[in-house]
Jmol script that loads the backbone (N, CA, C; Angstrom):
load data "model"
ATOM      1  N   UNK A   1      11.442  10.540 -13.672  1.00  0.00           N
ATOM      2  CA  UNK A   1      12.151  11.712 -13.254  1.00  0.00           C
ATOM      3  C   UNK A   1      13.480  11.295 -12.634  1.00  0.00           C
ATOM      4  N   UNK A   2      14.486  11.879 -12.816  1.00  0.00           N
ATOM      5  CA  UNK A   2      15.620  11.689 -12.800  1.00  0.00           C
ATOM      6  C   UNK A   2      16.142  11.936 -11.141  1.00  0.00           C
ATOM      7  N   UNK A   3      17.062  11.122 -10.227  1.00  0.00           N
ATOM      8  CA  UNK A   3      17.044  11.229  -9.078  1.00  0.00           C
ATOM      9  C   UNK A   3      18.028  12.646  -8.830  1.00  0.00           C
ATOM     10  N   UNK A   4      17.995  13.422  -8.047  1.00  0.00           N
ATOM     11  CA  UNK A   4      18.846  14.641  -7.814  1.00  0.00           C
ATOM     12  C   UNK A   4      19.943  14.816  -6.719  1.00  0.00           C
ATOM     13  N   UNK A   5      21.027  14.775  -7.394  1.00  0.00           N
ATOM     14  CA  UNK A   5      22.321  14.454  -6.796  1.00  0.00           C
ATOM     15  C   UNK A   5      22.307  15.916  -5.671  1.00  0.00           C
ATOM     16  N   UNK A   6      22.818  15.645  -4.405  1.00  0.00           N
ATOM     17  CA  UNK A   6      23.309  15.915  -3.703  1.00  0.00           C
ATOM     18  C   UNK A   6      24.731  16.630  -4.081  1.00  0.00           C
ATOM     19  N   UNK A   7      24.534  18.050  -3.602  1.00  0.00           N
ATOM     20  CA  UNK A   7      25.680  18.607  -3.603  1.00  0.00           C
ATOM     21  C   UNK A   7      26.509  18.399  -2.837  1.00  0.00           C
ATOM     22  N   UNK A   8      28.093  18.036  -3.572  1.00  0.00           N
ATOM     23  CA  UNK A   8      29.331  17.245  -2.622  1.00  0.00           C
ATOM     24  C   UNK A   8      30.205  18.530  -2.405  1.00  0.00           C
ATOM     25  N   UNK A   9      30.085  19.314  -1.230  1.00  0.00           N
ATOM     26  CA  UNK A   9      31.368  20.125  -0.946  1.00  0.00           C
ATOM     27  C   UNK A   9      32.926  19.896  -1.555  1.00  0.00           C
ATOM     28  N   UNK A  10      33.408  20.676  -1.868  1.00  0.00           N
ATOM     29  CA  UNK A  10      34.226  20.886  -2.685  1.00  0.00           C
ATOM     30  C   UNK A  10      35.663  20.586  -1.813  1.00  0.00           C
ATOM     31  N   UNK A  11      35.822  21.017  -0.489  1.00  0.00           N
ATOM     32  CA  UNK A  11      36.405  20.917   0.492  1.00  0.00           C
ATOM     33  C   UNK A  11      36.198  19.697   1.767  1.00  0.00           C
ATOM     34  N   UNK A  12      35.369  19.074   1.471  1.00  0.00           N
ATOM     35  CA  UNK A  12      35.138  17.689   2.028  1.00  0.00           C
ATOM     36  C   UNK A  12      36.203  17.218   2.321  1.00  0.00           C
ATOM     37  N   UNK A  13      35.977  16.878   4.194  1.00  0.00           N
ATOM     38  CA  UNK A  13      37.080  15.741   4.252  1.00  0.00           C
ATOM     39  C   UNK A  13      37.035  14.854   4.407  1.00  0.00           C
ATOM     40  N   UNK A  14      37.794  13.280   4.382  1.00  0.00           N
ATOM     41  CA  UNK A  14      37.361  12.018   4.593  1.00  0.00           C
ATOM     42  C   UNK A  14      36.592  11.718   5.057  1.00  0.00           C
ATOM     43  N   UNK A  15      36.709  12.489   6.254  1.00  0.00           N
ATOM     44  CA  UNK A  15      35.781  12.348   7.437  1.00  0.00           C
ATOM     45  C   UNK A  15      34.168  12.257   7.308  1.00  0.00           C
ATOM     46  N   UNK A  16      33.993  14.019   7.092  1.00  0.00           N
ATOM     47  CA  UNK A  16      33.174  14.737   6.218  1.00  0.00           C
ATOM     48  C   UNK A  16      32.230  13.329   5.698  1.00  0.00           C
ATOM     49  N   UNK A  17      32.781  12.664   4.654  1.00  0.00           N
ATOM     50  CA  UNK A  17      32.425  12.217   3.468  1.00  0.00           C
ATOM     51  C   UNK A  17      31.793  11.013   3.865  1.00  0.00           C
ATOM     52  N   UNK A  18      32.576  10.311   4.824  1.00  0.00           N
ATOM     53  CA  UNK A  18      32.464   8.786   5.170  1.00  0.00           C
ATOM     54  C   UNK A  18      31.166   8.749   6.104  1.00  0.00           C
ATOM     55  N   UNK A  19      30.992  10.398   7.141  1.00  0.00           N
ATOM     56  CA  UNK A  19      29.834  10.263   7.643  1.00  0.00           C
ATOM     57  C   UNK A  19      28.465  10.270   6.972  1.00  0.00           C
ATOM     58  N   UNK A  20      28.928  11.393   5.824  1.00  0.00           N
ATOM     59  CA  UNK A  20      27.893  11.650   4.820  1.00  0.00           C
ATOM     60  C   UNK A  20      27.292  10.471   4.014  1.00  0.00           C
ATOM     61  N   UNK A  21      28.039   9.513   3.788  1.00  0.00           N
ATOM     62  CA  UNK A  21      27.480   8.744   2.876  1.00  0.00           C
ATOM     63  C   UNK A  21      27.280   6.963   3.480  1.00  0.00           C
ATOM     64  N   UNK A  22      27.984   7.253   4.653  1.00  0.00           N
ATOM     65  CA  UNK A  22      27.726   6.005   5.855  1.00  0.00           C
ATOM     66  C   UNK A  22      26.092   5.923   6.725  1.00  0.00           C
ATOM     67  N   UNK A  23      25.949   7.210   6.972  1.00  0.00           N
ATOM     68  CA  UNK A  23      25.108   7.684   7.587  1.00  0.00           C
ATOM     69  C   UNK A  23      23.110   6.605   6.813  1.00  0.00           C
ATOM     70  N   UNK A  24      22.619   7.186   5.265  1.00  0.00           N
ATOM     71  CA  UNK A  24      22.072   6.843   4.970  1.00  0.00           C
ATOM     72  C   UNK A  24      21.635   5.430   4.491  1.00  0.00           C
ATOM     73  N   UNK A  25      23.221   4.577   4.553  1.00  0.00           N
ATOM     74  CA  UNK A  25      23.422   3.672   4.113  1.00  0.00           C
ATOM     75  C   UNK A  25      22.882   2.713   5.461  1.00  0.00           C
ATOM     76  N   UNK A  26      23.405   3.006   6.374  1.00  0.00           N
ATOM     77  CA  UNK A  26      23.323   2.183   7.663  1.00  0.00           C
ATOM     78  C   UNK A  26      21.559   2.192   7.828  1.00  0.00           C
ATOM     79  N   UNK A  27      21.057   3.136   7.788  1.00  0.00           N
ATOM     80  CA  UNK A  27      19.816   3.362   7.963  1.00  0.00           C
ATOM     81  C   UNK A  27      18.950   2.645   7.209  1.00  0.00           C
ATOM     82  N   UNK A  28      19.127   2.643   5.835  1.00  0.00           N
ATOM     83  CA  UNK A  28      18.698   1.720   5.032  1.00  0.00           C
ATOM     84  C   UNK A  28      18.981   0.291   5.299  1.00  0.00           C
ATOM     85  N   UNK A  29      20.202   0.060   5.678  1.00  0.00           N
ATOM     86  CA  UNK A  29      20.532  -1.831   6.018  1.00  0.00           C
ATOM     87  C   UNK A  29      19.549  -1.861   7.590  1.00  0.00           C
ATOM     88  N   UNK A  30      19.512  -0.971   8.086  1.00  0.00           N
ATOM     89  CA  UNK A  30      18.117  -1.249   8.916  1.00  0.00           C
ATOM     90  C   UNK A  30      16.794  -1.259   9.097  1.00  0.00           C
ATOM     91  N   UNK A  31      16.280  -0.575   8.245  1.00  0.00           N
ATOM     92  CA  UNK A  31      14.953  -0.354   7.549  1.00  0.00           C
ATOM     93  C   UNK A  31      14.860  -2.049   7.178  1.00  0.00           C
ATOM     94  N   UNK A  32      15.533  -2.588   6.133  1.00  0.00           N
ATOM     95  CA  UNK A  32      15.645  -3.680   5.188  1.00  0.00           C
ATOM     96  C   UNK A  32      15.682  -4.772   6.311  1.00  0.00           C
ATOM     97  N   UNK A  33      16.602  -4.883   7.583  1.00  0.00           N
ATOM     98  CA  UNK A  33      16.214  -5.982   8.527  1.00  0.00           C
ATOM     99  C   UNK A  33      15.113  -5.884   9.249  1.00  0.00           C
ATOM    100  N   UNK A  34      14.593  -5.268   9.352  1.00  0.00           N
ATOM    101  CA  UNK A  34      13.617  -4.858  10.014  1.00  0.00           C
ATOM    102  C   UNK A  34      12.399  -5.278   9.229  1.00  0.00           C
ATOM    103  N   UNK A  35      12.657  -5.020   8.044  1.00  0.00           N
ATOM    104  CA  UNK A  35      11.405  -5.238   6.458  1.00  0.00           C
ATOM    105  C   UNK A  35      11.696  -7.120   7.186  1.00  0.00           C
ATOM    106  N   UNK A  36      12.783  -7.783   7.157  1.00  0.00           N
ATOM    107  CA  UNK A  36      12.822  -8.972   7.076  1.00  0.00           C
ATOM    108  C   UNK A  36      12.167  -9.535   8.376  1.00  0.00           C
ATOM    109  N   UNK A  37      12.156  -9.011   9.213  1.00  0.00           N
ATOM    110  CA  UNK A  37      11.366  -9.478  10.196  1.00  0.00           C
ATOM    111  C   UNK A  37       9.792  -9.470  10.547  1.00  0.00           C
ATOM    112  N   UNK A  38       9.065  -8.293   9.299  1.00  0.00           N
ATOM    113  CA  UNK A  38       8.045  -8.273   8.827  1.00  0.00           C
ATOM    114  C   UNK A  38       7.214  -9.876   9.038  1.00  0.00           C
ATOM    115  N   UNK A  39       8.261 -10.672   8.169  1.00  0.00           N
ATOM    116  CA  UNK A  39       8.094 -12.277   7.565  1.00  0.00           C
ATOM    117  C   UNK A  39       7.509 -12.748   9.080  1.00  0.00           C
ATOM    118  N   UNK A  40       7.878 -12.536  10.203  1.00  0.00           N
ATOM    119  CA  UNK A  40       7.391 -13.637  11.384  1.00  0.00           C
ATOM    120  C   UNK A  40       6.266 -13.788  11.788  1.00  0.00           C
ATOM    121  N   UNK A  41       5.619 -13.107  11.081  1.00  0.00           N
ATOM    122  CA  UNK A  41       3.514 -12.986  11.151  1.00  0.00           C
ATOM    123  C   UNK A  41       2.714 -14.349  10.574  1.00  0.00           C
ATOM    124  N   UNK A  42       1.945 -14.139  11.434  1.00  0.00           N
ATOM    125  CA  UNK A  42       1.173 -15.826  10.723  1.00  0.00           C
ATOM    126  C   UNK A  42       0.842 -15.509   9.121  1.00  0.00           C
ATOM    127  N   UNK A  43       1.257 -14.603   8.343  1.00  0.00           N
ATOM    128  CA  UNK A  43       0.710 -14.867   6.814  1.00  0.00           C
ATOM    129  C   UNK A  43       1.737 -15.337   6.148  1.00  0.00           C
ATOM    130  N   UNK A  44       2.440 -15.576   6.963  1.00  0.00           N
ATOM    131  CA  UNK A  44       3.573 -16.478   6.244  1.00  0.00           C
ATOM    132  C   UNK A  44       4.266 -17.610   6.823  1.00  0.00           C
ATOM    133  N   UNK A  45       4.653 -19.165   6.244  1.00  0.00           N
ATOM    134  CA  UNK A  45       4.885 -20.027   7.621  1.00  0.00           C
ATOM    135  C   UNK A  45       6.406 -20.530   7.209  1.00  0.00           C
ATOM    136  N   UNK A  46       6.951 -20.839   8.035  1.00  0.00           N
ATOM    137  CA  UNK A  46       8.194 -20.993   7.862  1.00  0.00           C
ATOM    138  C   UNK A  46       9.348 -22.024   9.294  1.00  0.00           C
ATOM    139  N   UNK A  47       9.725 -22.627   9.042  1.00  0.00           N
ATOM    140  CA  UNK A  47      10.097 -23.515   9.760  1.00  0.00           C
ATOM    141  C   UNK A  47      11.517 -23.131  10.899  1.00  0.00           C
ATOM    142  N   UNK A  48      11.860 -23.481  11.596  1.00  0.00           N
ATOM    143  CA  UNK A  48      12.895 -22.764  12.652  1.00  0.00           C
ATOM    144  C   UNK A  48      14.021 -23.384  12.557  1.00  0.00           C
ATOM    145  N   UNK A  49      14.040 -23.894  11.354  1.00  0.00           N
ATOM    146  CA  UNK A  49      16.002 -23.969  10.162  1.00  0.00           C
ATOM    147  C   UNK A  49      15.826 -22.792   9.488  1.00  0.00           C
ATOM    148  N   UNK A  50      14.529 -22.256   8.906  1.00  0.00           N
ATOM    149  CA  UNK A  50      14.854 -21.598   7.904  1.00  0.00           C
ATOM    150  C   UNK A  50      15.267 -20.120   8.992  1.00  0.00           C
ATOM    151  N   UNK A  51      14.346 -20.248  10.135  1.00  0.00           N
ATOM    152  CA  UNK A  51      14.942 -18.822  11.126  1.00  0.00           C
ATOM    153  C   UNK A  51      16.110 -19.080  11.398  1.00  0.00           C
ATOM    154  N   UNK A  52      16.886 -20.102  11.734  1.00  0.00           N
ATOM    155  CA  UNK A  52      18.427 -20.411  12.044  1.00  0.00           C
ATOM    156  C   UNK A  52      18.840 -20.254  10.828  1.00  0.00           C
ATOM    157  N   UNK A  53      18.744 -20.236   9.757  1.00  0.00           N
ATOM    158  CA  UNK A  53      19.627 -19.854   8.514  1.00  0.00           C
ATOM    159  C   UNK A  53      19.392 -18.646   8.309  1.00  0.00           C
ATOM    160  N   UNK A  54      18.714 -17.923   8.325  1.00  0.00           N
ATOM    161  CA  UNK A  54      18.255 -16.560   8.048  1.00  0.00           C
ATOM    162  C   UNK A  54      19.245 -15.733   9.532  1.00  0.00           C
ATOM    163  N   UNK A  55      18.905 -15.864  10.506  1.00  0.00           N
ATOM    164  CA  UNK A  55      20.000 -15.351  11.253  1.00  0.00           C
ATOM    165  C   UNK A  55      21.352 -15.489  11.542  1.00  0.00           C
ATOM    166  N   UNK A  56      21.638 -16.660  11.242  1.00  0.00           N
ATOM    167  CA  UNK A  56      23.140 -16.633  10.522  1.00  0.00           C
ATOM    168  C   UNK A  56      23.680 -16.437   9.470  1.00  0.00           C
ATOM    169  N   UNK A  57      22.839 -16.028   8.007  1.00  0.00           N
ATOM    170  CA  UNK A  57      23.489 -15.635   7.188  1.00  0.00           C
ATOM    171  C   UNK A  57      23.719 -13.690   7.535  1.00  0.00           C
ATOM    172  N   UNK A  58      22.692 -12.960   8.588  1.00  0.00           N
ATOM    173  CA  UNK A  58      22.503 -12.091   8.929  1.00  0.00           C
ATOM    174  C   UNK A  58      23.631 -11.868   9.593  1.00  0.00           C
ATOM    175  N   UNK A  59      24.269 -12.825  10.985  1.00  0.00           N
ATOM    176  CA  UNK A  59      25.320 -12.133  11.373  1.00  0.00           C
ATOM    177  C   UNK A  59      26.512 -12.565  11.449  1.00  0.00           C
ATOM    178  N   UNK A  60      26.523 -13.200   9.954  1.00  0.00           N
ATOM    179  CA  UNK A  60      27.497 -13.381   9.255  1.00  0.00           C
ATOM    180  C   UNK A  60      28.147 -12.705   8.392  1.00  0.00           C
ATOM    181  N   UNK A  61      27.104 -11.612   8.216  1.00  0.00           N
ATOM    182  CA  UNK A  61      27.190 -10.415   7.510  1.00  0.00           C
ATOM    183  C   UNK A  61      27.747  -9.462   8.210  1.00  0.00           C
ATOM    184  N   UNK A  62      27.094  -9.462   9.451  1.00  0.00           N
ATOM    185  CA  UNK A  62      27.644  -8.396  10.095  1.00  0.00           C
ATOM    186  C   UNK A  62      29.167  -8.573  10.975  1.00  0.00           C
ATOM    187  N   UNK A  63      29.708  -9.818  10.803  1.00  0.00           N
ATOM    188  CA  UNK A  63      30.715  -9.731  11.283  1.00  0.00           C
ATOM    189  C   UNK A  63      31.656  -9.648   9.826  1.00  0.00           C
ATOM    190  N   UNK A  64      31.412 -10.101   8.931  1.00  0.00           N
ATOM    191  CA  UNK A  64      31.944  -9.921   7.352  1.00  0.00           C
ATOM    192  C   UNK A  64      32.162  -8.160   7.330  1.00  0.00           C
ATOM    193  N   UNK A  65      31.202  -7.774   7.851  1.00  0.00           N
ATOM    194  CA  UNK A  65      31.991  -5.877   7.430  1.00  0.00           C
ATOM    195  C   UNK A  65      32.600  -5.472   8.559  1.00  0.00           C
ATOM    196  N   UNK A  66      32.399  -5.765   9.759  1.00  0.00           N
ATOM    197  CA  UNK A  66      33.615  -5.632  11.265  1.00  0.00           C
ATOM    198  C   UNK A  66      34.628  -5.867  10.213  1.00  0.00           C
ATOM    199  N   UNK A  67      34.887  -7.328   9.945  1.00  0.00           N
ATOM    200  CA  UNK A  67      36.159  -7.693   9.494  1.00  0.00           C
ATOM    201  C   UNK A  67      36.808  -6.555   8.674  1.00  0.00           C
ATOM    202  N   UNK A  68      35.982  -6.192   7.545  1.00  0.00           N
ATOM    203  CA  UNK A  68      36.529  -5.421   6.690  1.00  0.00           C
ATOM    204  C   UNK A  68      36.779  -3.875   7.335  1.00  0.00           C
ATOM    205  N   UNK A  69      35.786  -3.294   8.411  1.00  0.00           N
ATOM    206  CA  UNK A  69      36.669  -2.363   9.028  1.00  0.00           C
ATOM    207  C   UNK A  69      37.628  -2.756   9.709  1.00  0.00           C
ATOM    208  N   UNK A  70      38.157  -3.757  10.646  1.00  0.00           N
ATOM    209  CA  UNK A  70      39.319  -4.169  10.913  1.00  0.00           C
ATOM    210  C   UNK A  70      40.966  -4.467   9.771  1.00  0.00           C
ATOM    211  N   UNK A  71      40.252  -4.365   8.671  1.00  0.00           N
ATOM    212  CA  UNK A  71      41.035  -4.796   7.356  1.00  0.00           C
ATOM    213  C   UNK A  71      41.899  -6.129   7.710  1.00  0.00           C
ATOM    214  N   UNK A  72      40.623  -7.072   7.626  1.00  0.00           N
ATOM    215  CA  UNK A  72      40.689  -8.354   8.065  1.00  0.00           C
ATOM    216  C   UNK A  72      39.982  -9.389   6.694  1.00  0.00           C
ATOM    217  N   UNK A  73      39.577  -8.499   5.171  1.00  0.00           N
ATOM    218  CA  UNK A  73      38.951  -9.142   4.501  1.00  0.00           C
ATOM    219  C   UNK A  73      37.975  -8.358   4.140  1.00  0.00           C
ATOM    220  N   UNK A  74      37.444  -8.716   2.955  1.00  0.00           N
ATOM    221  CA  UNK A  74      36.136  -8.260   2.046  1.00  0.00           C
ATOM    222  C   UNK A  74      35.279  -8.725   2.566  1.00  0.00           C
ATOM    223  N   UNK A  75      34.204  -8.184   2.649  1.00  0.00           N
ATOM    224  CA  UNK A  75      32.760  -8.941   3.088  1.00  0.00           C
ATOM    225  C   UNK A  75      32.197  -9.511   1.564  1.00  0.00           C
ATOM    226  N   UNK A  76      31.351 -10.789   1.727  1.00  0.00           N
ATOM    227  CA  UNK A  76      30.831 -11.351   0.615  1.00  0.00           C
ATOM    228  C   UNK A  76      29.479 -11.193   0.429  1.00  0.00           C
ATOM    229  N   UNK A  77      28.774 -11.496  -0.307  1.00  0.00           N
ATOM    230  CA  UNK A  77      27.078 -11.458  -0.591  1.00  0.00           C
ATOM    231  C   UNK A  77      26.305 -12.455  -1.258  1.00  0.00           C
ATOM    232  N   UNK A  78      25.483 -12.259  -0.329  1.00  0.00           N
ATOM    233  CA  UNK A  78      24.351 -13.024  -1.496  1.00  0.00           C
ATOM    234  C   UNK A  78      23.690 -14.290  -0.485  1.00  0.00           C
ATOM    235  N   UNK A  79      22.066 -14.717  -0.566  1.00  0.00           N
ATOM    236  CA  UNK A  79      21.749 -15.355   0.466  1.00  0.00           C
ATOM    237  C   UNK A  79      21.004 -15.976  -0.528  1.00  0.00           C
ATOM    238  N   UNK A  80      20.533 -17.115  -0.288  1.00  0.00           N
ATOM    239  CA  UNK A  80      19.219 -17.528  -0.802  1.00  0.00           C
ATOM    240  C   UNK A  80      18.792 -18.901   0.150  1.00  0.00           C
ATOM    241  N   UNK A  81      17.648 -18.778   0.564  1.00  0.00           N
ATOM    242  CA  UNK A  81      17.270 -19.780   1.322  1.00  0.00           C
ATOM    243  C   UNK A  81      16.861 -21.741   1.139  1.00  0.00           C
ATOM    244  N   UNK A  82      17.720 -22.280   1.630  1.00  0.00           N
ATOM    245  CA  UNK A  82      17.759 -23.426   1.719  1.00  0.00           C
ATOM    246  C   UNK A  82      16.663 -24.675   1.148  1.00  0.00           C
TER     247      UNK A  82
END
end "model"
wireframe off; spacefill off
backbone 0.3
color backbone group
């Protein structure tokens, strides 16, 4: 079944728009860190480089999109563990 678009006001302003579609997004990039912290339970084992790499590629990220609201640079992507 096909996902169902959201009706976009016709009169929308930047503003409007940036909250509208900032809003769900942020929520989701927190849901998803939050999913990642799931991992710190004994059913999974993992060594405390791989937690020091995992939290610095994390707020490395998050200073990567500061930057880009500062218009200081693109933020980049992509992680894969060591």
């Amino acid at each position: 079944m096909a996902k169902k678009k959201a009706s976009i006001p016709k009169n929308e302003s930047k503003r409007d728009r940036f909250k509208r579609v900032v809003t769900p997004r942020v929520n989701k990039a927190l849901k998803m860190i939050g999913l990642v912290g799931n991992q710190a339970g004994t059913a999974y084992e993992y060594t405390s480089n791989d937690i020091e790499e995992i939290m610095s590629v994390l707020r490395e990220k998050v200073d990567a999109v500061e930057n880009q609201y500062m218009g200081k640079g693109k933020a980049e992507s992509g992680f894969k563990l060591r």
